[in-house]
C-alpha positions in Angstrom: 24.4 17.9 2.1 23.2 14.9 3.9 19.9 13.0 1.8 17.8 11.1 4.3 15.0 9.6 2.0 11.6 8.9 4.3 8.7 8.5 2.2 9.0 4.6 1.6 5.1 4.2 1.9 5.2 6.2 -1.3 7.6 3.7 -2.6 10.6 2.6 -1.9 14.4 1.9 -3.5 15.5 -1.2 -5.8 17.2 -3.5 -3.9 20.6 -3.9 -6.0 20.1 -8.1 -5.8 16.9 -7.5 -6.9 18.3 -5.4 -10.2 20.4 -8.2 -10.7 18.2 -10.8 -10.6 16.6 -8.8 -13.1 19.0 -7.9 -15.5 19.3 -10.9 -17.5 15.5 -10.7 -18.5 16.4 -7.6 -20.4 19.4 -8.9 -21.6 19.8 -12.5 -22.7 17.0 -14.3 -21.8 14.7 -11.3 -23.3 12.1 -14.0 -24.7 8.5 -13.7 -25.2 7.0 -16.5 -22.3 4.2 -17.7 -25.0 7.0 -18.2 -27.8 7.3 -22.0 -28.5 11.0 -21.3 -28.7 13.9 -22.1 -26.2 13.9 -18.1 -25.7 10.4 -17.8 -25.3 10.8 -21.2 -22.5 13.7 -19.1 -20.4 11.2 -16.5 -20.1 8.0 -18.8 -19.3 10.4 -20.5 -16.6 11.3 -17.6 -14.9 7.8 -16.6 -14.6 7.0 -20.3 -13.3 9.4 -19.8 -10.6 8.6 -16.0 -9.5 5.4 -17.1 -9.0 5.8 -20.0 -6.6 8.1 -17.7 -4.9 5.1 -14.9 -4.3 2.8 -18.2 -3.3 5.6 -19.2 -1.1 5.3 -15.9 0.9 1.5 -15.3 0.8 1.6 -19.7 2.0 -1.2 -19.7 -1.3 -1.3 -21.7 -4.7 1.0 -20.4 -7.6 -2.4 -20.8 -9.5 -4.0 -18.7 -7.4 -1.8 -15.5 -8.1 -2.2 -13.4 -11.1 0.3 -10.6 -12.1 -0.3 -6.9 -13.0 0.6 -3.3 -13.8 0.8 -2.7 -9.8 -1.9 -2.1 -6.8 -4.1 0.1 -8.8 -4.8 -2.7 -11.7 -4.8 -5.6 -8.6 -7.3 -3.3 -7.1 -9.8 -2.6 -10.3 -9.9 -6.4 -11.2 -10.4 -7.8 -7.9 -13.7 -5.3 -7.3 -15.0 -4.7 -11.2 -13.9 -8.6 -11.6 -16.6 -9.4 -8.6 -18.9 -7.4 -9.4 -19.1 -8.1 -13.2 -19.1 -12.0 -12.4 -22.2 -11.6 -9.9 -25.5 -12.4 -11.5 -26.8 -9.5 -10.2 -26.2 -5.6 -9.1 -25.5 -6.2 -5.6 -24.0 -3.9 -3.2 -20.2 -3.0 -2.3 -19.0 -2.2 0.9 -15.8 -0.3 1.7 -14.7 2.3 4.3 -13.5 5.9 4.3 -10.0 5.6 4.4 -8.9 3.5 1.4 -6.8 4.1 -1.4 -8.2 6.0 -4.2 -7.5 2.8 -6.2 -10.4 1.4 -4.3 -13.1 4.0 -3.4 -12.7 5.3 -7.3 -13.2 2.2 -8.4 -16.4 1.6 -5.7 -17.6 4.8 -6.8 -17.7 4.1 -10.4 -19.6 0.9 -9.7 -21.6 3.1 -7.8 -22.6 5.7 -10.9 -23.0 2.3 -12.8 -26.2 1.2 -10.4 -24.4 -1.1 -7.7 -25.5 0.5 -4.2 -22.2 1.5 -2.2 -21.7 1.2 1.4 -18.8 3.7 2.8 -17.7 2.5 6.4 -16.5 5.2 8.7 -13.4 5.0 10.9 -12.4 6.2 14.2 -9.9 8.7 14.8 -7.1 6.3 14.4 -8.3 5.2 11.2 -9.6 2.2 12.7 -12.8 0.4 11.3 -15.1 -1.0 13.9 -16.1 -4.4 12.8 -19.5 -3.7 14.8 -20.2 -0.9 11.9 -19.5 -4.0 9.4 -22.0 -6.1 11.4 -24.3 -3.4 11.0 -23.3 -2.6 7.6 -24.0 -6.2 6.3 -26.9 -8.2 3.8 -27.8 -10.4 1.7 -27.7 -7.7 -1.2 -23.9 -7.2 -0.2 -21.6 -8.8 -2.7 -18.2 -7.7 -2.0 -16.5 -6.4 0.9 -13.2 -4.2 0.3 -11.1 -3.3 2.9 -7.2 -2.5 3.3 -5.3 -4.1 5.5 -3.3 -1.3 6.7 -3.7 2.4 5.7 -1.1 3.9 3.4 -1.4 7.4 5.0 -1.1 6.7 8.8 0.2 3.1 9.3 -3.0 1.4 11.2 -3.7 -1.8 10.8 -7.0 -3.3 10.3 -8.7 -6.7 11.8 -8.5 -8.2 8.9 -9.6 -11.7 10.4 -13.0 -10.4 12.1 -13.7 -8.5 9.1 -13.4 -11.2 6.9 -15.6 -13.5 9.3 -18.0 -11.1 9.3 -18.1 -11.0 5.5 -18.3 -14.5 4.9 -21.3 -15.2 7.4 -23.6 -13.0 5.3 -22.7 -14.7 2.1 -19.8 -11.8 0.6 -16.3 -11.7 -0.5 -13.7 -9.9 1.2 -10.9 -8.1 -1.3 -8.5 -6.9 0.8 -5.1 -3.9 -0.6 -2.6 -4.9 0.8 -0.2 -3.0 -0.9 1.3 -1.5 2.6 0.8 -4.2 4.2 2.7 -6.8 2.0 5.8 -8.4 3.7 5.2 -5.5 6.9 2.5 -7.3 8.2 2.1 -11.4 8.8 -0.2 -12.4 5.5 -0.4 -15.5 5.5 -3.5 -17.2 3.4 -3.9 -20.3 4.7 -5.2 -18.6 7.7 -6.8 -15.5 6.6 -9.6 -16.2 4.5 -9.5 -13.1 2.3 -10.8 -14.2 -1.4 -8.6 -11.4 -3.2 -5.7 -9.9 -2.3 -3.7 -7.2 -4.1 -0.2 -6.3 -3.8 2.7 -4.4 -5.6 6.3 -4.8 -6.0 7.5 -1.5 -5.7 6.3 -0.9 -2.0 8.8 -4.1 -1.0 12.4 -2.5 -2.5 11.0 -4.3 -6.2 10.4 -2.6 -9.2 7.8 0.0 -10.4 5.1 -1.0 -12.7 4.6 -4.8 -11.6 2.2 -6.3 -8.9 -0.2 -9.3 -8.4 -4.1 -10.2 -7.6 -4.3 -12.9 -5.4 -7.9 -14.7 -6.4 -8.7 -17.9 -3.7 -9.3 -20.8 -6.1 -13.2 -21.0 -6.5 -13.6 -17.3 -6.3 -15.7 -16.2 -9.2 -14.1 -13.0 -10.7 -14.8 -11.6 -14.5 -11.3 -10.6 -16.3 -12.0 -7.0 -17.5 -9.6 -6.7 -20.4 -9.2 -9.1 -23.5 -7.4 -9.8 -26.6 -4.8 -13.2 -25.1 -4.6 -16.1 -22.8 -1.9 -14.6 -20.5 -2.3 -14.9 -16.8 -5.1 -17.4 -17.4 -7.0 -15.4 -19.4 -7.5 -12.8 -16.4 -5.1 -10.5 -17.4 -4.3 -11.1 -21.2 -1.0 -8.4 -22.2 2.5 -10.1 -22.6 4.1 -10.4 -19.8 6.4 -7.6 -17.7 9.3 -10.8 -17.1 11.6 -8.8 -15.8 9.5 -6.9 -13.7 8.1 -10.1 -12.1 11.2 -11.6 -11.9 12.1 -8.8 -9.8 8.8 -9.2 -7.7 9.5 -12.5 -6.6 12.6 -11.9 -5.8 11.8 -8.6 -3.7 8.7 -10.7 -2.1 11.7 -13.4 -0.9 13.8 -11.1 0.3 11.5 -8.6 2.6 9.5 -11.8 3.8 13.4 -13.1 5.3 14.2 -9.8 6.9 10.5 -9.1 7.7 10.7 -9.7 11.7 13.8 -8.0 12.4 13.4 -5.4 9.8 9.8 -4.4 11.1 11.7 -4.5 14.9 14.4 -2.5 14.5 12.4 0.1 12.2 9.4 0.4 15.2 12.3 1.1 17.4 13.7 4.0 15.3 10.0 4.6 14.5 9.1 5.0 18.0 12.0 7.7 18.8 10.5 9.8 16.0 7.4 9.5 17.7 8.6 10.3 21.5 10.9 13.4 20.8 8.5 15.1 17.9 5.8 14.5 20.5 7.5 16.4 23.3 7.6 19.7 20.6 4.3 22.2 21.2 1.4 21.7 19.2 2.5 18.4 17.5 0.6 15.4 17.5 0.5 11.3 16.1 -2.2 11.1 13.5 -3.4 7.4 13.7 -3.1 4.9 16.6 -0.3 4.4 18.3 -0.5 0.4 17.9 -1.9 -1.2 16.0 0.6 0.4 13.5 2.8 -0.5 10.6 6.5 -0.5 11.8 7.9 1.9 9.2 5.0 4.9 9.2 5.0 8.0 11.8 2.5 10.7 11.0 1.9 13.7 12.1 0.2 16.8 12.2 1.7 20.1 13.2 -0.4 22.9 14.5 0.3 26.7 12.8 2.2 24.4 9.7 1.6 24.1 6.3 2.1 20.5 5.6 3.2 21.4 2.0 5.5 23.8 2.8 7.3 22.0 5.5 7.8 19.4 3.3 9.2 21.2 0.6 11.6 22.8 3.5 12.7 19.0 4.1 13.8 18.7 0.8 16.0 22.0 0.5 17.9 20.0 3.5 17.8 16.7 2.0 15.6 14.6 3.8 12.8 13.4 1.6 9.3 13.3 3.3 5.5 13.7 2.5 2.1 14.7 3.9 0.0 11.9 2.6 -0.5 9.9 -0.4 1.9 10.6 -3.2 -1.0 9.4 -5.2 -3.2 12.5 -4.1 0.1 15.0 -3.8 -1.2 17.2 -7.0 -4.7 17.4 -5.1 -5.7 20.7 -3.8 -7.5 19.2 -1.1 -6.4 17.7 2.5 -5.8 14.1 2.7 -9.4 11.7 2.6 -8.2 9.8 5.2 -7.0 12.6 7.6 -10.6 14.2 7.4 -12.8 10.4 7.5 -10.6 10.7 11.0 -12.2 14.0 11.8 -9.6 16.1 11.2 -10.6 19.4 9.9 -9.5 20.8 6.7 -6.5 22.8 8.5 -5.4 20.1 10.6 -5.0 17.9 7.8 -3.2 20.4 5.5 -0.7 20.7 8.4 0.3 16.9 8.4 3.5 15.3 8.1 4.4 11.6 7.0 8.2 9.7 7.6 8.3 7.0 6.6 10.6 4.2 7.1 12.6 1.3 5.9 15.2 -1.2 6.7 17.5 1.5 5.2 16.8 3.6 7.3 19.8 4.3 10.1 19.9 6.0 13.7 22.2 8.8 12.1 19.0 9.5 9.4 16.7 9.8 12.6 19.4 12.3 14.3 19.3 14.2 11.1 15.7 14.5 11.4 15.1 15.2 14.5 18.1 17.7 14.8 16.9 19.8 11.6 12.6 19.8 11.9 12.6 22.1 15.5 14.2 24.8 13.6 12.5 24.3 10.5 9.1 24.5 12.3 9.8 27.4 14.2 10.7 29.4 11.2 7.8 28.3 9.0 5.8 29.5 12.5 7.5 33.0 12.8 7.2 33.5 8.7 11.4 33.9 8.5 13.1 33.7 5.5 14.3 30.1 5.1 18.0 29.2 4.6 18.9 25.8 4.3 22.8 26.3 5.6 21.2 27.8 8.7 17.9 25.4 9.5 
């Protein structure tokens, strides 16, 4: 049986230079980085250099960047960091759409006494900078807001939304976990203060990402016990799995331009022929959108079920957030669009990478009509048939 794997917003493969670039942090040069040692200096050097690669890519400081577990902990120390460093309990702003990593977390704050602010979108997922505008004063500390949505692929205006933020006095965190080497991020010319990312999104490995903090920002650390990372993020180091971020970061930031082209291009076929089937639709805006995410939603479909369906015929899919895949509600960002529950519960999500091959997109697009039409008529599924 074929396998066409199409959920890489959920995360994506190890690049096999990346493993290998890896490997001898495991291996030989297994050191501690804060040993005195020779062993301990391999490991502190490696470190050094990974993260003047991940500067090099974001065009920031190496001081400014601080590793982490992933998104999720880049995510909880940028906005609890904030908040915990202002002198008082001003407000958070946010939108409807982020990642739970970020409207948990604002939330939280919010049960803690700091008032919370929760931006709507459009039915693209697009927030209106006008409803920042109006959203905004002097009691707002922190502004949080992705820079492109991990369910449907749209892009936010990042730039304005920062502007905005910084004439009334706040800081602008922006997740740019999806966005990260898919999307120009370059920091010398967008003035977010924070800036999360992960490795595993990028063809790095699980468990490792980094919180990018603009030198001058005032951020709390929110665990202690060491000096690691500056004393922001005290734990011993995850060498390997930094090693493997940089080089991950330096590799998708090389193929980033014709990567993203040639995956709209395959993107963009999924798009035209799914949208000539009956009663299926594009969640999200058509542009601005991430090159590698199609979503859509199927009328008379369970989303669930059709992805499961996929599966039995190897292709690997999703209907949102792998994050919220255990949840027995629809997607929070389909219904902040204003789908209903239904419409939501019927959605699909392929998503792409520069793995990804024309012959994958045939397989697709040759095996879904039939597997639609037979979740539609209730027949008993075969997968040597579909």
């Amino acid at each position: 049986m074929r396998r066409v794997y199409l959920d890489n917003n959920a995360t994506t493969c190890l690049d096999p230079e990346v493993l290998d670039h890896m490997l001898p942090y495991m291996r030989e040069s297994y050191g501690n980085p804060s040993s005195l040692h020779w062993l301990g200096d391999e490991a502190a050097a490696a470190m050094t250099l990974a993260r003047k690669e991940l500067a090099s890519v974001l065009r920031c400081y190496p001081s400014e960047l601080f590793f982490t577990s992933g998104g999720t902990e880049a995510d909880n120390m940028a906005i609890i960091g904030c908040m915990k460093a202002s002198a008082r309990k001003g407000r958070v702003v946010t939108t409807a759409v982020e990642h739970s990593a970020v409207l948990d977390v604002c939330h939280a704050l919010h049960d803690e006494g700091h008032p919370l602010t929760v931006l709507p979108v459009d039915e693209g997922g697009l927030v209106d900078p006008e409803e920042l505008q109006k959203a905004m004063g002097d009691d707002v500390v922190l502004v949080s807001i992705m820079a492109a949505n991990n369910v449907v692929g749209t892009i936010q205006p990042l730039q304005e939304l920062i502007d905005i933020s910084h004439a009334h006095g706040a800081l602008f965190h922006t997740d740019a976990v999806q966005g990260f080497c898919r999307m120009p991020l370059d920091l010398r010319t967008l003035k977010a203060d924070l800036l999360s990312v992960s490795a595993h999104k990028i063809h790095g490995p699980k468990g490792v990402g980094a919180l990018f903090i603009r030198e001058g920002t005032p951020v709390a650390p929110l665990t202690f016990g060491g000096g690691q990372e500056g004393g922001m993020r005290p734990s011993t180091e995850n060498v390997p799995g930094i090693v493997g971020l940089g080089k991950a970061a330096l590799a998708a930031d090389a193929r980033m331009r014709d990567a993203d082209g040639r995956m709209a291009l395959l993107r963009d076929r999924l798009i035209d022929e799914l949208l000539t089937m009956d009663g299926v639709h594009l969640n999200g805006h058509r542009s601005p959108r991430l090159a590698n995410n199609a979503h859509f939603r199927i009328d008379a479909v369970n989303g669930t079920e059709l992805v499961l369906k996929l599966s039995d015929l190897g292709i690997a899919a999703s209907t949102a957030s792998a994050c919220s895949a255990s949840s027995p509600s629809p997607s929070h960002v389909l219904t902040a669009m204003g789908l209903t529950w239904n419409q939501a519960e019927s959605s699909l999500r392929l998503g792409l990478s520069h793995h990804t091959t024309e012959a994958d997109v045939d397989y697709v697009l040759e095996m879904l009509p039939t597997v639609i039409s037979n979740l539609r008529e209730g027949k008993r599924f075969n997968a040597t048939t579909a």
